[in-house]
C-alpha positions in Angstrom: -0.3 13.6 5.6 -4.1 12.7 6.4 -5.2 12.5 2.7 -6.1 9.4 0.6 -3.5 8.4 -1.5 -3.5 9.7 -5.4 -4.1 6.4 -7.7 -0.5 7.5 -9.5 0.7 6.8 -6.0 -0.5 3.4 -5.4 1.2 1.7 -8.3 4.3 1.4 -6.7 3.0 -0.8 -3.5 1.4 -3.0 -6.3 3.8 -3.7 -8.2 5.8 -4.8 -5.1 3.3 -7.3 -3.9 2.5 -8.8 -7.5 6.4 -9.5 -7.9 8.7 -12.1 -6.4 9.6 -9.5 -3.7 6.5 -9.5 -2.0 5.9 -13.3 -1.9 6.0 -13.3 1.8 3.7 -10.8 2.3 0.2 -12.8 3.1 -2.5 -12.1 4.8 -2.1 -8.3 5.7 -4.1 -5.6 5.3 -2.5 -3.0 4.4 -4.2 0.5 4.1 -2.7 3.1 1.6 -4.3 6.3 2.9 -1.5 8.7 4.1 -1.6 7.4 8.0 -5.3 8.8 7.9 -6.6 5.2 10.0 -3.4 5.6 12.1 -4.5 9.2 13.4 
């Protein structure tokens, strides 16, 4: 992909770690730019 991610396309991953689902997820960074850092 190498392209930032679109704000409409972030709300997803946010929602998941605000709810109950993501309680386990501490500590991590997590980068939401279309595997442009992984490159």
């Amino acid at each position: 992909m190498a392209r930032c991610g679109k704000p409409e396309e972030l709300i997803s991953p946010l929602v998941f770690l605000a709810s109950d689902a993501g309680f386990y997820v501490t500590g991590a960074i997590l980068f939401f730019d279309g595997g442009y850092t992984a490159a």
